[in-house]
KELUM-222686 format. One record per residue: residue number from 0; y, x, z of N, C-alpha, C, O in turn. Coordinates in nm, 3 decimals, m for minus. Example, Ala and Ser with C-alpha at 12.3 -4.5 7.8 and 13.67 -1.06 7.14 Angstrom:
# residues 2
REC loro     nyy     nxx     nzz    cayy    caxx    cazz     cyy     cxx     czz     oyy     oxx     ozz
REC    0  m0.569   1.319   0.780  m0.450   1.230   0.780  m0.330   1.320   0.780  m0.332   1.424   0.846
REC    1  m0.225   1.285   0.708  m0.106   1.367   0.714   0.003   1.290   0.787   0.114   1.341   0.804
***
This chain:
# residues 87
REC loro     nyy     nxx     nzz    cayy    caxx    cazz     cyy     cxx     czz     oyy     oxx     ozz
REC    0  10.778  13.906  20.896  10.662  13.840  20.952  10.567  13.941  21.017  10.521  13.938  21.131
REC    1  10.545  14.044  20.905  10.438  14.153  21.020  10.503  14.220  21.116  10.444  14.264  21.214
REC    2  10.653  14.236  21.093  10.716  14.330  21.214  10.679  14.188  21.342  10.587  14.229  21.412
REC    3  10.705  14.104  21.368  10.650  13.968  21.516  10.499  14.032  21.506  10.487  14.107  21.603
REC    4  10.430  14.031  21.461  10.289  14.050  21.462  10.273  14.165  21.545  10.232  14.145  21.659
REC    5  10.296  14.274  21.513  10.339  14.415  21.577  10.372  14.364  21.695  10.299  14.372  21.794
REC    6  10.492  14.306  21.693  10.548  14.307  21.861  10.450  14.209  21.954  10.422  14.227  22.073
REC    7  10.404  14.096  21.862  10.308  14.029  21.995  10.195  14.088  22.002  10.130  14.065  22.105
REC    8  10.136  14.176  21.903   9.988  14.289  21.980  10.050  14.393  22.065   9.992  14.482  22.127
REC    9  10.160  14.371  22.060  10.229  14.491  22.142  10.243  14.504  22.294  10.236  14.588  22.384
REC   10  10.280  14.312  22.262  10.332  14.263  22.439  10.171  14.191  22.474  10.146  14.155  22.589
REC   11  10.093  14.178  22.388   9.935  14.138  22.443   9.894  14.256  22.475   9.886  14.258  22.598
REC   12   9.855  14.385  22.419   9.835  14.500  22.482   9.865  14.512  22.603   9.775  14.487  22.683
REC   13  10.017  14.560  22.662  10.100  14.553  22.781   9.999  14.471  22.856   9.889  14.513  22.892
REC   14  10.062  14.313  22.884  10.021  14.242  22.949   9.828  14.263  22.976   9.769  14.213  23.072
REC   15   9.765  14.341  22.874   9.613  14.325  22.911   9.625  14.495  23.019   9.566  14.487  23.127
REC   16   9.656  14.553  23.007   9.706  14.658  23.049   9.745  14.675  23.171   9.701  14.756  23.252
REC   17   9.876  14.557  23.190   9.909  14.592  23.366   9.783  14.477  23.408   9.738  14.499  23.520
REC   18   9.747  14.408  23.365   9.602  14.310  23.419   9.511  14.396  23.477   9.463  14.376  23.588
REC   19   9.473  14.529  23.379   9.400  14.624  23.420   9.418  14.688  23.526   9.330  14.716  23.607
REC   20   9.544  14.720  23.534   9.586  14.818  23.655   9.597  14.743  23.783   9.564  14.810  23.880
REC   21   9.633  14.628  23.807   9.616  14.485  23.889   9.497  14.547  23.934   9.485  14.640  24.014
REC   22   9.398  14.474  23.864   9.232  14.442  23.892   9.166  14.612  23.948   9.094  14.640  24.043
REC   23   9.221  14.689  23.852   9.167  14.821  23.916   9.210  14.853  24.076   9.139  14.896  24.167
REC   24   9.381  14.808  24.076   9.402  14.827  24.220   9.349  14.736  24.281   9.241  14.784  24.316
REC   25   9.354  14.633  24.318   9.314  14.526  24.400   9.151  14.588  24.430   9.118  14.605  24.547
REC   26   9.039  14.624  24.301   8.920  14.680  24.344   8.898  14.771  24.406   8.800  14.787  24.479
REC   27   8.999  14.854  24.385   8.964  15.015  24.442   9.030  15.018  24.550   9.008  15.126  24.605
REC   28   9.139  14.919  24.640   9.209  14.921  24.764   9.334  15.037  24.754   9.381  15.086  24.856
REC   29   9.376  15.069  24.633   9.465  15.149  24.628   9.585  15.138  24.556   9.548  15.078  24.455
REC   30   9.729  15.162  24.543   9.846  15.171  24.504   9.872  15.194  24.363   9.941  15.136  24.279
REC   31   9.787  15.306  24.360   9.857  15.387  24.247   9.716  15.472  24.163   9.615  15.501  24.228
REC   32   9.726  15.499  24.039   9.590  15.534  24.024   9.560  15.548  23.830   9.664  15.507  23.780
REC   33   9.504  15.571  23.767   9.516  15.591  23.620   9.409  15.472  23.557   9.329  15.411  23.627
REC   34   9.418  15.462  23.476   9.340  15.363  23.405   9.240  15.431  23.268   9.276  15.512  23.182
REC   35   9.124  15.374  23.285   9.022  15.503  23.163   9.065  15.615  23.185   9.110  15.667  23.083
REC   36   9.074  15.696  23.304   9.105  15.828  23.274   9.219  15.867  23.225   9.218  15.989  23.206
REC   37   9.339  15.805  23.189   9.428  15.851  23.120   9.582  15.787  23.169   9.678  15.852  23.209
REC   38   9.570  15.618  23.149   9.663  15.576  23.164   9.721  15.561  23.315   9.665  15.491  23.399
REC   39   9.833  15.630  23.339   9.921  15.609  23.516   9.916  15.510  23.539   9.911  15.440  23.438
REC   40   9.914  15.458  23.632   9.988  15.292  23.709  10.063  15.323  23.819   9.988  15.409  23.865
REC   41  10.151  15.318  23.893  10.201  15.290  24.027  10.268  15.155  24.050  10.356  15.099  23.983
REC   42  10.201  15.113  24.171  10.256  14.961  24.247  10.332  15.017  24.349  10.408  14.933  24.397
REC   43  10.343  15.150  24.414  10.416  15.200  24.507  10.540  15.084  24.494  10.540  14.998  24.405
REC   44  10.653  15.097  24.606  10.777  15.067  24.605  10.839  15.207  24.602  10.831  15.303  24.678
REC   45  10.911  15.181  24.475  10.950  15.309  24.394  11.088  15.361  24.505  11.166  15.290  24.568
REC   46  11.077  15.558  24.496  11.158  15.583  24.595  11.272  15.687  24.518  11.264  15.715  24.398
REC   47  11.368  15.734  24.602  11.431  15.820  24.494  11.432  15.940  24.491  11.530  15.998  24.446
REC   48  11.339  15.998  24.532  11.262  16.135  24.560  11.184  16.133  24.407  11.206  16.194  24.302
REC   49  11.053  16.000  24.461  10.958  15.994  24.346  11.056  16.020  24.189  11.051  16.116  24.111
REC   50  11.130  15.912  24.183  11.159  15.900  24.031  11.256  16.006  24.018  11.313  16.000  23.909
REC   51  11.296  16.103  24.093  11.387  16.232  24.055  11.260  16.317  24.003  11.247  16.381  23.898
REC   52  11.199  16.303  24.076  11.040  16.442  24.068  10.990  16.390  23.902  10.943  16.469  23.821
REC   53  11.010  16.262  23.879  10.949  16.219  23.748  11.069  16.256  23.645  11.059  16.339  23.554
REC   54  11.141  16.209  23.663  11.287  16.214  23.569  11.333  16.330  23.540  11.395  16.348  23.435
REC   55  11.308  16.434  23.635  11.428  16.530  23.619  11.333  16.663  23.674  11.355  16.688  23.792
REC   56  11.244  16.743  23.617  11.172  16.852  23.660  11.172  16.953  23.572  11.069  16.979  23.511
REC   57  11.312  17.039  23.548  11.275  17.145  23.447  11.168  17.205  23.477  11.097  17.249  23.387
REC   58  11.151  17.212  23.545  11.030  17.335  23.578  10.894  17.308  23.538  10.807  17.396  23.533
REC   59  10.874  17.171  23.505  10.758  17.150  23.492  10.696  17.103  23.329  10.752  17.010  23.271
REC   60  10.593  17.167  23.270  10.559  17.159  23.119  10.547  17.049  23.051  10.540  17.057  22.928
REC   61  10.543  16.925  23.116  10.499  16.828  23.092  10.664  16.689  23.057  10.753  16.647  23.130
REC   62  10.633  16.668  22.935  10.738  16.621  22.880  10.718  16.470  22.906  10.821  16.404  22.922
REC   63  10.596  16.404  22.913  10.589  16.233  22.964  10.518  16.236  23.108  10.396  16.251  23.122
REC   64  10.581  16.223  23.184  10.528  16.214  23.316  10.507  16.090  23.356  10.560  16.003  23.287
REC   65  10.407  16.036  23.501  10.388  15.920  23.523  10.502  15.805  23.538  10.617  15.827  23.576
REC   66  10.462  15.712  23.512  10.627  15.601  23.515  10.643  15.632  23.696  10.557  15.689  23.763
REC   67  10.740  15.593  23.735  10.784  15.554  23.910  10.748  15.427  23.905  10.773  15.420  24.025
REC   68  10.703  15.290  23.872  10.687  15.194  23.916  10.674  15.107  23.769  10.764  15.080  23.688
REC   69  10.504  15.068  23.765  10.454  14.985  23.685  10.334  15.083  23.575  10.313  15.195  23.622
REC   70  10.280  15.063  23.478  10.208  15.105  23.387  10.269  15.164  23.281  10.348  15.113  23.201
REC   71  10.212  15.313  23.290  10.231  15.414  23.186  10.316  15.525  23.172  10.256  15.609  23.239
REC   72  10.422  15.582  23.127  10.476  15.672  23.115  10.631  15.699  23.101  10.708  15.636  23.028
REC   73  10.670  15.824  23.204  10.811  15.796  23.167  10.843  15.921  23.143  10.770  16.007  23.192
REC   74  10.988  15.973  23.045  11.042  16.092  23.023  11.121  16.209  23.114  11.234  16.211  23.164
REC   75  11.019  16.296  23.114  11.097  16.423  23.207  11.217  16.497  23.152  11.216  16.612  23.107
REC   76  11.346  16.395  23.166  11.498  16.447  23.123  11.466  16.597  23.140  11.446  16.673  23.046
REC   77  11.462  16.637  23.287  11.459  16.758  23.248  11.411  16.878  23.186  11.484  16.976  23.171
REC   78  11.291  16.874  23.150  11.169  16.893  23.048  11.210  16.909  22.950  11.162  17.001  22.884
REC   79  11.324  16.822  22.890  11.389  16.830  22.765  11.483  16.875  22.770  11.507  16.955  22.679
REC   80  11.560  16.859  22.846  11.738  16.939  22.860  11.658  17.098  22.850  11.701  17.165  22.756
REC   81  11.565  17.156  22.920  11.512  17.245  22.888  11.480  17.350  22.788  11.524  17.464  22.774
REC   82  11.372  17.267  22.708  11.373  17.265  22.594  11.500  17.287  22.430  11.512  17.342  22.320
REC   83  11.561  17.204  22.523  11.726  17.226  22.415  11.794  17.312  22.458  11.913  17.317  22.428
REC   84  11.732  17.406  22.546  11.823  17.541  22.643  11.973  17.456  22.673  12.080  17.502  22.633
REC   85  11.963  17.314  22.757  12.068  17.311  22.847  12.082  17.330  22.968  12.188  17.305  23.025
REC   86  12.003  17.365  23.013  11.960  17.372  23.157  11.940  17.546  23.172  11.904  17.595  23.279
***
């Protein structure tokens, strides 16, 4: 019973969340943009440049990078293959 509870503050969060990023874009006339200072959004139409640069950047320190398309965060594979000295 509390694990459903969890998941529907989970998917009410979300849903209040991309609402936010909606309303922030639509106000501010722009695409793409963070929410409180922190949280990513992109409405871009996601490309495959973008989500390689997100997905796959050993080079770069940062292990959760911005999602390619929608609210919040996605994992820099290569960041980690890194990290595990496979790369």
């Amino acid at each position: 019973m509390e694990d459903k509870r969890v998941k529907q503050a989970m998917r009410g969060l979300w849903i209040v969340l991309v609402g936010a990023a909606i309303m922030d874009a639509l106000r501010n006339d722009r695409d793409h943009g963070e929410l409180f200072g922190f949280v990513p959004y992109d409405f871009r139409i996601p490309t495959a440049d973008r989500a390689k640069r997100h997905a796959w950047n050993p080079s770069s320190k940062r292990i959760l990078t911005p999602t390619t398309f929608g609210v919040g965060w996605g994992l820099n594979l290569g960041r980690l293959a890194r990290l595990a000295h496979l790369v």
